[in-house]
N, C-alpha and C positions, 0 to 999 in steps of 0.2 A: 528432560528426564526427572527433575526434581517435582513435578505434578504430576509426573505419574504418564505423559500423555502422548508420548515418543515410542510408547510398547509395539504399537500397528506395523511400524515399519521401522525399525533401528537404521536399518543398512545407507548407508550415506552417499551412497552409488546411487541407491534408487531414484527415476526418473521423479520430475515435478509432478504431486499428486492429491487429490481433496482427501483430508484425513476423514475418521472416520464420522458418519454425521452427528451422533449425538458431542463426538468434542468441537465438531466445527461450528455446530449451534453454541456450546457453551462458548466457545473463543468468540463469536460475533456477539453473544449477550455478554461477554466483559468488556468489547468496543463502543455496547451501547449504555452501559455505565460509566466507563470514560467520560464519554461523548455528554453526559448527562450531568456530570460531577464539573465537565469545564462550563458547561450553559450553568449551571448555580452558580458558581464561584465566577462568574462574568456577572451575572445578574446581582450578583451581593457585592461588587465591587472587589473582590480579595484576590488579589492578582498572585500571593504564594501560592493559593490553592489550585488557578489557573490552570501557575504553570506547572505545576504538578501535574496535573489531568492532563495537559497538552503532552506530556514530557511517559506517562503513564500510556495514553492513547499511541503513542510511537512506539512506545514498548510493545505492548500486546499486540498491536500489529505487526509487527517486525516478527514476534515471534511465533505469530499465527504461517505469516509467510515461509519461515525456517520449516515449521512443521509440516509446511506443505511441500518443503525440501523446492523452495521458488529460489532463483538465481538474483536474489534481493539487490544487492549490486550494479546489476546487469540493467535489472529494472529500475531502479533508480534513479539511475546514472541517465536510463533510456528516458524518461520520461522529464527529469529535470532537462535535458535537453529538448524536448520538446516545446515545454512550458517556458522557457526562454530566446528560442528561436522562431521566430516568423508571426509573434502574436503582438498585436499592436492595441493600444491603449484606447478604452472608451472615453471621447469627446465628450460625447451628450446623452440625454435620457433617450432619444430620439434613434443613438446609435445603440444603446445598451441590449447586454444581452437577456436572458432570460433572468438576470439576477434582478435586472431594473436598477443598476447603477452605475456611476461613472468612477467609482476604484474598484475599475475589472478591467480584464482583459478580452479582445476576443480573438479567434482564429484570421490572421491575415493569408494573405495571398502565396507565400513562400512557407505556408506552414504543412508542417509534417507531422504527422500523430504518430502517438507511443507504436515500436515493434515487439510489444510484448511477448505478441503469438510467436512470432522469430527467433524470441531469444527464448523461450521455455523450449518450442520445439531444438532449437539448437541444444540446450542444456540435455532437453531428455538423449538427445543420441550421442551425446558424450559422455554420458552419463551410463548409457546402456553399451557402449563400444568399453567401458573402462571395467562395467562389469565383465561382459563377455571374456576381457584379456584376464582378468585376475581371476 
């Protein structure tokens, strides 16, 4: 509210949805200013600035996802468990993934990827049943 950028759709009921484009381009060019300000401040050594930019990039994205009224939480939650279940450690250059390193990880055998699509469709129809009642 305080940028002005929450006017599209107030309602807090409303299901998960792409704001409108000219703010979602502008919220993705402040991710890639972020994104820009942590590669400086890495390259110049200045780890306050960093973390700044690291700590700034979570912000705006966080808040890009609110605005998109996403079940942030849900998703988080969803995909940190992901990323820590069933993925096992690169050996070698020989194993690695497309990163071309061995401090990565990649997809093992008992892994599971994000249910994103799951839990937004879930949010929208809770979301649209809560409107519907009230």
């Amino acid at each position: 509210k305080f940028y002005g950028l929450m006017t599209d759709k107030e309602d807090k009921t409303e299901p998960p949805y792409f704001i409108q484009k000219e703010n979602l381009m502008m919220k993705i060019g402040h991710l890639k200013e972020e994104l820009a300000e942590i590669e400086k401040a890495a390259e110049n050594g200045d780890l306050t600035e960093f973390a700044d930019g690291i700590i700034d990039l979570i912000y705006v994205a966080s808040g890009l996802g609110n605005l998109c009224r996403l079940p942030m939480h849900q998703l988080w939650n969803d995909v940190q468990n992901s990323n820590m279940v069933g993925k096992v450690r690169v050996k070698s250059l020989d194993d690695a993934t497309k990163r071309g390193s061995t401090f990565d990880v990649k997809k093992g055998p008992g892994w599971v990827g994000p249910r994103g699509a799951e839990i937004i469709q879930r949010a929208t129809e809770i979301r649209e049943k809560n409107k519907n009642q009230g």
